[in-house]
VOFI-492812 format. One record per residue: x, y, z of N, C-alpha, C, O in turn. Coordinates in steps of 0.1 Angstrom, whole numbers, plus 5000, padded with zeros to 4 digits. Layout:
<lummis>
XYZXYZXYZXYZ...
</lummis>
This chain:
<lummis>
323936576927323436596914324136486905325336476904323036416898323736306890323436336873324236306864322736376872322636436858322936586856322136676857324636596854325436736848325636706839326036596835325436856826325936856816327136836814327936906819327636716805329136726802329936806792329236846782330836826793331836936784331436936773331237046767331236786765330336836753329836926747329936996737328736906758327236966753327437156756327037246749328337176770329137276768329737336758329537456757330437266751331237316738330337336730330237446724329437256730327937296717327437436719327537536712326737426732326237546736327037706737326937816731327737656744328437806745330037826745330437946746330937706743332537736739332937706724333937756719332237636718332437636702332037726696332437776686330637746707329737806691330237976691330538046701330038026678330038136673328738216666327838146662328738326666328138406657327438366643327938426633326838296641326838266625326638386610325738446605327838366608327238536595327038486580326738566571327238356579327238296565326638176566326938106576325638126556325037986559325137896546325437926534324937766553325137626544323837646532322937726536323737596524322537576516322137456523322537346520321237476534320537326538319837406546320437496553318137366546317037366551317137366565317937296571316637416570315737386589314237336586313437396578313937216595312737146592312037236599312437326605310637206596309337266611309637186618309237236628309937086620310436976631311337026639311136996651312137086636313237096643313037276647313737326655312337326642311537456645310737416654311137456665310037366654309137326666309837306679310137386688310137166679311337126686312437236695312937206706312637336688313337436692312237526704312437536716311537556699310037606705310337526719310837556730309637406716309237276727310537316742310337326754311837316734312737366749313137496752313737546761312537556740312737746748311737756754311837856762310337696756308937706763309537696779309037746789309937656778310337566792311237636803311337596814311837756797312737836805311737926815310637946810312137986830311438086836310938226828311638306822309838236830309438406831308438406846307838316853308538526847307938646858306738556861306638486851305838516869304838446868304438416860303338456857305338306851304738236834304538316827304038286816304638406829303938536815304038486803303238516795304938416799305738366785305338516776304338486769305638616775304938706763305738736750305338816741307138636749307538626738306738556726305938456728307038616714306838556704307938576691308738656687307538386684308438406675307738386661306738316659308138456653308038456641309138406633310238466635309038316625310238256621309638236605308838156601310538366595310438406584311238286578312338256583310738216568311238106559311438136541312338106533310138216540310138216529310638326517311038426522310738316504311138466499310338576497310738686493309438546499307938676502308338716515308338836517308538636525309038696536310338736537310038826545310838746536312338766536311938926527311939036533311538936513311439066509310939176518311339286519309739096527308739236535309739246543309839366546310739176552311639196556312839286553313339356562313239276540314539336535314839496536315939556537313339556537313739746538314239736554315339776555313739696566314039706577315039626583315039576594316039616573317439556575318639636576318939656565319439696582320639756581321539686570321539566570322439756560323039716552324039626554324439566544324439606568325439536574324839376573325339276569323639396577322639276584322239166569322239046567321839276560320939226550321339066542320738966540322639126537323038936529322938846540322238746537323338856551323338726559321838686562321438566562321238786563320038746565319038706552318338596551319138776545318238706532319338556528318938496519320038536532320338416530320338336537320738226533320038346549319838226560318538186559317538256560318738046557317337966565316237986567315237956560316238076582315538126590315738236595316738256601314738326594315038446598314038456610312938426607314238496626313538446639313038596639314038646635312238686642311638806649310938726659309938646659312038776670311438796680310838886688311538986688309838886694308738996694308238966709308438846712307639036717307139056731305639076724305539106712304639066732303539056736303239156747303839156757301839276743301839386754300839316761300839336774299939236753299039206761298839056765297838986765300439026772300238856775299438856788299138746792299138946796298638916809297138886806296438886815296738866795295338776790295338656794294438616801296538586790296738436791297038406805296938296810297438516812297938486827296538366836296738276845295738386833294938286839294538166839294038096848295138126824295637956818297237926824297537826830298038016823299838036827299838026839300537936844299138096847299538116865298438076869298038146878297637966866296237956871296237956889295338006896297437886893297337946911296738056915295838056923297038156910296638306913295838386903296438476896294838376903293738446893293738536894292938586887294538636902294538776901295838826893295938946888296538746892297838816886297238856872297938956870296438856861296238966854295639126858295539236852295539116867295139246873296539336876296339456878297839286878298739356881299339416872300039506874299039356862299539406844298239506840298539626837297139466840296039486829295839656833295439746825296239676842295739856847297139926844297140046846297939896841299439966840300439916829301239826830300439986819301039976802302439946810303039836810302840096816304340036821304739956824305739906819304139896833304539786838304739666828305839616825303439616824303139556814303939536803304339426798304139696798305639676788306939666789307739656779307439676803308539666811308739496810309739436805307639446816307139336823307239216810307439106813307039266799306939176785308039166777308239066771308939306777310139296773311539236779312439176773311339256796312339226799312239006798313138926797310538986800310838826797310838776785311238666783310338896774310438816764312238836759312938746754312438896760313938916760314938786766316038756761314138706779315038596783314838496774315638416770313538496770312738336763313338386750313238296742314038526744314738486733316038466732316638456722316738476747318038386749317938246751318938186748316738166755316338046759316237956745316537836744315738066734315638026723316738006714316837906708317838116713319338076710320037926719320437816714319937966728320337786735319637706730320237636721318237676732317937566726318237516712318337396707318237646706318837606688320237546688320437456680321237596699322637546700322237376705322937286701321637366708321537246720321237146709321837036709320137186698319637106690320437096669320037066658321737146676322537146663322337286656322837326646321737336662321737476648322637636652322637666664323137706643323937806644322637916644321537916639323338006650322438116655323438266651324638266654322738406644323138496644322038566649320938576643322338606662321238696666321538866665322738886665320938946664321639066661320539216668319539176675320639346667319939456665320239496648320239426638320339596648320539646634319539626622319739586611318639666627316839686622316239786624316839846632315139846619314339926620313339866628312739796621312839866643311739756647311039836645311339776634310039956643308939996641308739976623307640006618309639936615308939926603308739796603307639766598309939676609309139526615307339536619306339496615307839616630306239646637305239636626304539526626305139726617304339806609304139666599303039636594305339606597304939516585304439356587303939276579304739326604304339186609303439196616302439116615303639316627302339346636301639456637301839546645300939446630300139556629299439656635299439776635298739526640297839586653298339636665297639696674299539616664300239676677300439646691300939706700299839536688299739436704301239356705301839346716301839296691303339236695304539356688304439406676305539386699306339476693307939386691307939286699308539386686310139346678310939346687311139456692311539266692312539286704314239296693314939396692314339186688315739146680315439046671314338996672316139006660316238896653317238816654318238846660317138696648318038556652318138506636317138466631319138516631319038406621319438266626320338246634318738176620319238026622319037946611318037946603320437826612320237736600321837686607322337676618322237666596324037576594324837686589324737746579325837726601326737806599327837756590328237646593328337846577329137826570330837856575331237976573331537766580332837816587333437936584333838026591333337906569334338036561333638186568334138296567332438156574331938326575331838316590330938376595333038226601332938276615334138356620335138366613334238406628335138506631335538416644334938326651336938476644337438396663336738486674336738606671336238446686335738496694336438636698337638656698335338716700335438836706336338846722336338736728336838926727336938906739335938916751334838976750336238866762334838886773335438916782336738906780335038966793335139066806335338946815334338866818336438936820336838846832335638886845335238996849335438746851334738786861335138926868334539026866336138906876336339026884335739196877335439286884335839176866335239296858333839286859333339396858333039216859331539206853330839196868329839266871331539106878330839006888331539056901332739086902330439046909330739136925330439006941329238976944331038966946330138876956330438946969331438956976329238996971328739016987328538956996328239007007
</lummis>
């Protein structure tokens, strides 16, 4: 292998970066929104399902319909970031399965007859493509606070209506302000977390 990530881009991604709980006063383009999109697209799901979706609140009309379904903990950082990401699963991505997995024209049939599955099947990938989406934000310069600490059924109620995309977590992103990072938490040594058979 000739093209490895070097330590760098390491440090960017995942040994520098931190939590972001306080932000710079400076903008995130749609460019660079986009852009972010363009390399979280690209990570695996389950036969392509892709059934994440992002909504990426910018504005202060948004951010208000936002603000009741905030935990008190969550709220300043978030109405003051940038970007506020709801990420959200799709129940009914196995529609698209026929443009996504075109090899196999039957794969919406394995979803379309069974919710469980379906919603098992939507959360657990839209769940990776919104880890894919924190990387790619690190990768492309921007700080990330991803969190729980929401109401997702009043999310639901106020973004998606119809009830077809449900709230997985949110992400804030933009320019992490130093003064509001904390030193890393501790993590679980391999031998604690990881088993090889």
């Amino acid at each position: 292998m000739t093209d490895i990530v070097n330590d760098k881009d390491l440090d960017l991604i995942f040994r520098d970066a931190r939590t972001a709980n306080g932000w710079l006063d400076k903008p995130v383009s749609d460019v660079t929104l986009q852009a972010v999109y363009e390399l979280a697209k690209l990570g695996p799901t389950s036969a392509n399902c892709s059934p994440a979706r992002f909504l990426f609140v910018r504005s202060k009309t948004g951010k208000e319909r936002l603000r009741p379904a905030l935990s008190a903990g969550n709220m300043e950082k978030t109405l003051a970031a940038p970007v506020s990401v709801i990420i959200g699963y799709d129940l009914k991505f196995y529609d698209l399965l026929p443009r996504l997995f075109p090899h196999n024209q039957e794969a919406r049939s394995w979803f379309s007859g069974n919710a469980e599955v379906a919603r098992t099947t939507a959360f657990r990938n839209g769940t990776l493509q919104g880890a894919y989406l924190l990387i790619a934000a690190r990768a492309l310069g921007l700080d990330c606070g991803p969190m729980s600490g929401f109401d997702n059924a009043h999310v639901d109620r106020e973004f998606f209506p119809d009830g077809q995309v449900k709230s997985n977590f949110l992400c804030n992103l933009g320019y992490g302000d130093p003064k509001y990072l904390f030193p890393r938490s501790p993590r679980l040594e391999f031998a604690e977390a990881c088993q090889l058979l």
